[in-house]
N, CA, C and O atoms as CSV, one atom per row, in Angstrom:
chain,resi,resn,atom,element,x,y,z
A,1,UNK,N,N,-8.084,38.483,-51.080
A,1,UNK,CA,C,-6.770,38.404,-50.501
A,1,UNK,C,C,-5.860,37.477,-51.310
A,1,UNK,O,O,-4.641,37.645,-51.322
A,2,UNK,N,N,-6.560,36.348,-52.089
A,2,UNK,CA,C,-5.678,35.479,-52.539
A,2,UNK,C,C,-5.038,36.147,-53.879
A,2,UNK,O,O,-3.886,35.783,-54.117
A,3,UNK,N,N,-5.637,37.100,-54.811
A,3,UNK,CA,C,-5.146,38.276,-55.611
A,3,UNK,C,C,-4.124,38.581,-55.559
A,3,UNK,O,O,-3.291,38.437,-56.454
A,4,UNK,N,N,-3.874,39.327,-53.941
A,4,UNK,CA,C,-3.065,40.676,-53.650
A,4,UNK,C,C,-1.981,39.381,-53.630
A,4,UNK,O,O,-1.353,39.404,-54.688
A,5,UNK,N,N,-1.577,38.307,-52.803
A,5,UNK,CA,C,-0.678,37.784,-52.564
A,5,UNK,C,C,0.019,36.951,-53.768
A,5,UNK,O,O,1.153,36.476,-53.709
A,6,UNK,N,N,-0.854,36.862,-54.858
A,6,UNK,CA,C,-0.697,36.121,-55.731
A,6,UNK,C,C,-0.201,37.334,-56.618
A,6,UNK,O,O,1.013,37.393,-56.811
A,7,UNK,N,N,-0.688,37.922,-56.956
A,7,UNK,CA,C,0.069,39.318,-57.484
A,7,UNK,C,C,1.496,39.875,-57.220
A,7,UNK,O,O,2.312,40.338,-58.016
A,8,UNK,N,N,1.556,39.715,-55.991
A,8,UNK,CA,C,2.693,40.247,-55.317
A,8,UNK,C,C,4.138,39.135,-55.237
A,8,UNK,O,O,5.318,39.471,-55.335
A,9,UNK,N,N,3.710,38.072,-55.079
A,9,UNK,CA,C,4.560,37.031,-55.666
A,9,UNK,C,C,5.058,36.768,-56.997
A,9,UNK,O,O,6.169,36.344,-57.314
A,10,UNK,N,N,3.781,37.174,-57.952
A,10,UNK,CA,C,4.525,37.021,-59.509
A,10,UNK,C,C,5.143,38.344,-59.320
A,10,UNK,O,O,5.700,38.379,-60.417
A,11,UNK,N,N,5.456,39.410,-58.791
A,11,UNK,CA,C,6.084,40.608,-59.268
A,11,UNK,C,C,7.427,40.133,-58.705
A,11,UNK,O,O,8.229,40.122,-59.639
A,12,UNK,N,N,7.986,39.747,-57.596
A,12,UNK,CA,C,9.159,39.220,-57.584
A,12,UNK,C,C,9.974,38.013,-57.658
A,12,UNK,O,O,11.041,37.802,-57.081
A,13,UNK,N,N,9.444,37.387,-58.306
A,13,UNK,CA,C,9.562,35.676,-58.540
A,13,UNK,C,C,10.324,35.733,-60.169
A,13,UNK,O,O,10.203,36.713,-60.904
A,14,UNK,N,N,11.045,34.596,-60.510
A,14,UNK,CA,C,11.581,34.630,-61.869
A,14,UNK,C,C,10.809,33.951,-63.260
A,14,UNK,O,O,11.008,34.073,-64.469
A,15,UNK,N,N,9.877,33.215,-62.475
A,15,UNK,CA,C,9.248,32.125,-63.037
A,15,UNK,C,C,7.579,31.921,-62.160
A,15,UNK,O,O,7.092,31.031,-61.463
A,16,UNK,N,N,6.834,34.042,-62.942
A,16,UNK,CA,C,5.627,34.085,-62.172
A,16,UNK,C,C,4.851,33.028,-62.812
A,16,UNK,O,O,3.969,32.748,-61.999
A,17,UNK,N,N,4.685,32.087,-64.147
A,17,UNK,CA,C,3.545,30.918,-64.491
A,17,UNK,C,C,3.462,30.285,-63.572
A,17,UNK,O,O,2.382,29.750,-63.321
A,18,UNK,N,N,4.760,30.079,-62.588
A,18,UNK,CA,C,4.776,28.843,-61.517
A,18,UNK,C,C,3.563,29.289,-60.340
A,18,UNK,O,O,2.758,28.452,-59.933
A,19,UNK,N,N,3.559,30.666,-59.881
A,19,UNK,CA,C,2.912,30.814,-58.329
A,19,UNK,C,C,1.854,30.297,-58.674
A,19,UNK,O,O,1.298,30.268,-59.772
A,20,UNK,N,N,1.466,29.711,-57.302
A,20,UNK,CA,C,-0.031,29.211,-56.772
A,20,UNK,C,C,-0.301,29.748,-55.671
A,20,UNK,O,O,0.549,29.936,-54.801
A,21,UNK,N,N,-1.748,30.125,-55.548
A,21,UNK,CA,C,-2.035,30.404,-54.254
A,21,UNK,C,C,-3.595,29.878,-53.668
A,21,UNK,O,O,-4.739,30.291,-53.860
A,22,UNK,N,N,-3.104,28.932,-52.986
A,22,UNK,CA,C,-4.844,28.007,-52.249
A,22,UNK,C,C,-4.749,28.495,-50.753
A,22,UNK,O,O,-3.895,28.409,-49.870
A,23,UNK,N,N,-6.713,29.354,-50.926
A,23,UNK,CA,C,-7.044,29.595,-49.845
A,23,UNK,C,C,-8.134,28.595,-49.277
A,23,UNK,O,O,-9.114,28.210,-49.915
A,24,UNK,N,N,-7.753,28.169,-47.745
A,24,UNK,CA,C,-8.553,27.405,-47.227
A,24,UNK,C,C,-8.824,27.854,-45.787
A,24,UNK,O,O,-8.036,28.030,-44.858
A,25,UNK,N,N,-10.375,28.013,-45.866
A,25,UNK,CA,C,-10.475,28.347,-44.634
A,25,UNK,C,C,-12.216,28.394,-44.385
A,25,UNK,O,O,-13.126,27.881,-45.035
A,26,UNK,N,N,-12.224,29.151,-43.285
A,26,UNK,CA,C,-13.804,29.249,-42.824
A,26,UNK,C,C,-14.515,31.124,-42.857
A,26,UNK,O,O,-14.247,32.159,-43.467
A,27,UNK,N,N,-15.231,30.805,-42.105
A,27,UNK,CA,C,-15.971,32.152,-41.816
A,27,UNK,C,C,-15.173,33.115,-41.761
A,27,UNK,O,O,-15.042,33.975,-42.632
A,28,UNK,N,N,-14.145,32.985,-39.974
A,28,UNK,CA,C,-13.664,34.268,-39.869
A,28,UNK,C,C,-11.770,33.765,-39.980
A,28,UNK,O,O,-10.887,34.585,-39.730
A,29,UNK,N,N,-11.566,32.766,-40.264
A,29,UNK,CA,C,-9.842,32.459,-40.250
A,29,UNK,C,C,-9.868,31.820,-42.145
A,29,UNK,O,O,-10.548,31.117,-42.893
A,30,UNK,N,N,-8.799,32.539,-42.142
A,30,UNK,CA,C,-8.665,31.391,-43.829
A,30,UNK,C,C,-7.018,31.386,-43.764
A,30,UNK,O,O,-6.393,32.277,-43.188
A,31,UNK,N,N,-6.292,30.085,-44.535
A,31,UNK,CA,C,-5.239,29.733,-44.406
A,31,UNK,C,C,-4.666,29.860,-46.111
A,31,UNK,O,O,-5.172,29.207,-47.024
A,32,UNK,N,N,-3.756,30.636,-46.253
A,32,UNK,CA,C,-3.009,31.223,-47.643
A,32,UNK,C,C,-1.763,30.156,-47.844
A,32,UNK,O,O,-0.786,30.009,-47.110
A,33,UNK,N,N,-2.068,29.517,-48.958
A,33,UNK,CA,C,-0.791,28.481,-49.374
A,33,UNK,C,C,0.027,28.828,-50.538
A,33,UNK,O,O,-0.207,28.436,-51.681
A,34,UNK,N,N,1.018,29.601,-50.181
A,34,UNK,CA,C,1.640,30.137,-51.554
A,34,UNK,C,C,2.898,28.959,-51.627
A,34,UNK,O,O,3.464,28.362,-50.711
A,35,UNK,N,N,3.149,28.865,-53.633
A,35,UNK,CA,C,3.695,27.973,-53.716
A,35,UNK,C,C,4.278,28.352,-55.003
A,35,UNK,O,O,3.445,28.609,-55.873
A,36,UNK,N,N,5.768,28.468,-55.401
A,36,UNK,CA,C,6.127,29.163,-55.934
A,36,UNK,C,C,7.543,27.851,-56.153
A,36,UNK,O,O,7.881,26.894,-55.457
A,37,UNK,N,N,8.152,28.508,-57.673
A,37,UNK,CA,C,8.872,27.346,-57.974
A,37,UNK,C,C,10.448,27.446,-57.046
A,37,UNK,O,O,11.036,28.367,-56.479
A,38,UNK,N,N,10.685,26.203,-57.221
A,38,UNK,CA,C,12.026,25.773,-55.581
A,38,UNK,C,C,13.137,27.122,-55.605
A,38,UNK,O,O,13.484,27.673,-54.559
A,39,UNK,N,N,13.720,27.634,-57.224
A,39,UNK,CA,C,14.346,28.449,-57.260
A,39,UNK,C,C,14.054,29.435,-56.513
A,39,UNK,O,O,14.906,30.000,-55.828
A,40,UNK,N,N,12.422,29.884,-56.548
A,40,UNK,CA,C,12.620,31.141,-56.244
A,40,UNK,C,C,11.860,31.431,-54.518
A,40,UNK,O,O,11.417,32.347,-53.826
A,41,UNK,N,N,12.070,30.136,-54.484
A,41,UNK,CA,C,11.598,30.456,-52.703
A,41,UNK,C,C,12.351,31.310,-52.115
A,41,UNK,O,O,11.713,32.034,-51.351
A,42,UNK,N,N,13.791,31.582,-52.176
A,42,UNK,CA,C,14.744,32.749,-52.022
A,42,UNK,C,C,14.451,33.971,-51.521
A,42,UNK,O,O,14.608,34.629,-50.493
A,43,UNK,N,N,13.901,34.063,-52.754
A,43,UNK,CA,C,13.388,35.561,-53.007
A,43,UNK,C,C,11.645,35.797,-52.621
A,43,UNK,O,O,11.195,36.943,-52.629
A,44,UNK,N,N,10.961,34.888,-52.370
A,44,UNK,CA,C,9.624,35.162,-51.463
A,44,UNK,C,C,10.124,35.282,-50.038
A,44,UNK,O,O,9.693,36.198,-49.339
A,45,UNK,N,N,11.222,34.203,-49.446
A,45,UNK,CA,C,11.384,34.867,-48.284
A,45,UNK,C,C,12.232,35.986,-47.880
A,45,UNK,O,O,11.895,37.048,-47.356
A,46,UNK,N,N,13.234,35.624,-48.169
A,46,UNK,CA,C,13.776,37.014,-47.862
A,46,UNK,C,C,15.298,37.055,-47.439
A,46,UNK,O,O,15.723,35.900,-47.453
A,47,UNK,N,N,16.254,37.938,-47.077
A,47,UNK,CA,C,17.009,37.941,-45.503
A,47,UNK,C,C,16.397,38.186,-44.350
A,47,UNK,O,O,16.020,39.154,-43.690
A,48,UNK,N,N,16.411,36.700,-44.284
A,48,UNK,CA,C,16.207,36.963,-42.508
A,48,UNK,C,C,14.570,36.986,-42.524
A,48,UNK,O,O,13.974,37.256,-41.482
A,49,UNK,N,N,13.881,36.704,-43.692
A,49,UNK,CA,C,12.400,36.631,-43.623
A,49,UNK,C,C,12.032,37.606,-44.003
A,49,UNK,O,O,10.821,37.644,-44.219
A,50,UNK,N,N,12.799,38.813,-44.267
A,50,UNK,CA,C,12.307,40.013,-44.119
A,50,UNK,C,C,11.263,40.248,-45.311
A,50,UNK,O,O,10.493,41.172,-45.047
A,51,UNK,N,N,11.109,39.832,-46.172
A,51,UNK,CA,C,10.777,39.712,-47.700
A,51,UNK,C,C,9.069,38.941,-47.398
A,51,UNK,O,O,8.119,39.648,-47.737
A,52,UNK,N,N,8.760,37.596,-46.807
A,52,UNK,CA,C,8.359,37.016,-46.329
A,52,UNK,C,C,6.920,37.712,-44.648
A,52,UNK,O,O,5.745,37.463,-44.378
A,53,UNK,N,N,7.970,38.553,-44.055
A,53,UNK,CA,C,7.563,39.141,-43.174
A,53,UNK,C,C,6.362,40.212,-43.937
A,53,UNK,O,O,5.151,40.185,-43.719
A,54,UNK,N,N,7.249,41.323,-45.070
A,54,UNK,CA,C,6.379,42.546,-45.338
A,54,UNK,C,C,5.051,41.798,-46.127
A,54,UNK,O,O,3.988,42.417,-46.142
A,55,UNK,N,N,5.138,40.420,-46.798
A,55,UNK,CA,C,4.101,39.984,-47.355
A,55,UNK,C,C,2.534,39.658,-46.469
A,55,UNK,O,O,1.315,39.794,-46.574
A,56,UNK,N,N,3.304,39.283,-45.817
A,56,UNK,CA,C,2.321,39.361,-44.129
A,56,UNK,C,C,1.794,39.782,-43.594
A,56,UNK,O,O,0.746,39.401,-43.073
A,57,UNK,N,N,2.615,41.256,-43.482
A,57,UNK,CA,C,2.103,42.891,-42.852
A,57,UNK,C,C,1.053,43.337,-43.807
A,57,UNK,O,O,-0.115,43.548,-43.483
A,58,UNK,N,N,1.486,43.452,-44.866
A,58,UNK,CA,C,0.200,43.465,-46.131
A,58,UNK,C,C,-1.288,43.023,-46.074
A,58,UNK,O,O,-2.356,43.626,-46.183
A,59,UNK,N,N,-0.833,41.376,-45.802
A,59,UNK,CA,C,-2.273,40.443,-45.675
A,59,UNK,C,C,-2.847,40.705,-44.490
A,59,UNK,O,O,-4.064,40.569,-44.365
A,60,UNK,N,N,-1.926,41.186,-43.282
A,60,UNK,CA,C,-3.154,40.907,-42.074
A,60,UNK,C,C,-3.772,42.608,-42.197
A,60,UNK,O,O,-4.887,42.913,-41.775
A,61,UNK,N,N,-3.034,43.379,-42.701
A,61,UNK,CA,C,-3.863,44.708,-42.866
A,61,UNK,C,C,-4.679,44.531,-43.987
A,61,UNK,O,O,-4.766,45.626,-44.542
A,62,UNK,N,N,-5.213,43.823,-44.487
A,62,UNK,CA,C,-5.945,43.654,-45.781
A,62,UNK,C,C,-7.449,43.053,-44.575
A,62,UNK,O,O,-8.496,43.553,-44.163
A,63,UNK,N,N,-6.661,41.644,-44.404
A,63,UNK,CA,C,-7.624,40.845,-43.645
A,63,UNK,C,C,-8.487,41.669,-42.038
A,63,UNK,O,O,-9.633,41.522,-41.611
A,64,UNK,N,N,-7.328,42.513,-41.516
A,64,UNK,CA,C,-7.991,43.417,-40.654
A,64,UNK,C,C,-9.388,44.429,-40.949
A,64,UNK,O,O,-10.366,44.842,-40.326
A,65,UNK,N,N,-8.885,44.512,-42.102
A,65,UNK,CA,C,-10.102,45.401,-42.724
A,65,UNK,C,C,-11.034,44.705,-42.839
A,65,UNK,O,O,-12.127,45.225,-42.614
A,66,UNK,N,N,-11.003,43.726,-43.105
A,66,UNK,CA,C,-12.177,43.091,-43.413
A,66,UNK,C,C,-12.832,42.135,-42.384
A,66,UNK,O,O,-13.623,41.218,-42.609
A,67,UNK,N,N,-12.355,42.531,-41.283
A,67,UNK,CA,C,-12.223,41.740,-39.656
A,67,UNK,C,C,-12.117,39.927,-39.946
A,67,UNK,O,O,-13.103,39.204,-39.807
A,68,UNK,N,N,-11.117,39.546,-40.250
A,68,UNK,CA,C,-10.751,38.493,-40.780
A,68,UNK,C,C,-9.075,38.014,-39.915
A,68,UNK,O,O,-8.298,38.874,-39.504
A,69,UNK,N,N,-8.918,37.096,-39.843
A,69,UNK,CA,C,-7.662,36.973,-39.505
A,69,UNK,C,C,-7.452,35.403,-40.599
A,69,UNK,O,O,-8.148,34.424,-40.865
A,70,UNK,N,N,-5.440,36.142,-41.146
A,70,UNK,CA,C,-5.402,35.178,-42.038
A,70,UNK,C,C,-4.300,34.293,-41.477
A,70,UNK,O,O,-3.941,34.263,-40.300
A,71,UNK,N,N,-3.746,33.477,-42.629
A,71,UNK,CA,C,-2.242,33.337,-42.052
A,71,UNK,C,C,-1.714,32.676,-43.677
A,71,UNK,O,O,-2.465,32.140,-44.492
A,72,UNK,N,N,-0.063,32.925,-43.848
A,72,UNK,CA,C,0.472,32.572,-45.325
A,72,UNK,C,C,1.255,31.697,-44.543
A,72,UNK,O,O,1.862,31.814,-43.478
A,73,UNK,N,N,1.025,30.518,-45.600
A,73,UNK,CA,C,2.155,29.240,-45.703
A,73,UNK,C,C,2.808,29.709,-46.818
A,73,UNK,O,O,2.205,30.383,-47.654
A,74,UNK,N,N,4.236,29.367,-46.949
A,74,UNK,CA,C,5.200,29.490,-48.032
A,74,UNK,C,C,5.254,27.680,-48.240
A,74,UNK,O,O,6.109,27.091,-47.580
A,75,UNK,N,N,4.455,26.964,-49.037
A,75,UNK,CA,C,4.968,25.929,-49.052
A,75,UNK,C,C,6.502,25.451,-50.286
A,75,UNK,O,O,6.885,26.025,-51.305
A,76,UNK,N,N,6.783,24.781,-49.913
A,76,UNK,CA,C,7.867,24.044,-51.121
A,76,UNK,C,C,7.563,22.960,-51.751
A,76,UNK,O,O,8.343,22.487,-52.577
């Protein structure tokens, strides 16, 4: 999971060397810390989140599959 999100962030980011992505978690919950440079936090979230939101919809259907529940931090 940390791939797909990390993937998907350098494709719309201006400055993909910057993304990071730390997963921390356990058995069945893990916690996604994406971290991406200040400029382009913008554009990971979105209008209105919306940008932010579909990254989400992605991971928990990823993590569903795999009976997992996740969750993404956008940190700054």
């Amino acid at each position: 999971m940390k791939e797909i999100i990390e993937a998907i962030a350098r494709a719309l980011v201006d400055q993909p060397e910057v993304v990071f992505v730390n997963e921390v978690g356990g058995t069945h919950t893990s916690i996604l810390e994406l971290k991406v440079a200040k400029q382009d936090i913008g554009k990971i979230i979105g209008k209105q989140g919306r940008t932010a939101g579909a990254i989400r919809t992605i991971l928990n259907a990823v993590a569903a599959k795999e009976k997992r529940h996740t969750v993404l931090e956008i940190v700054e």
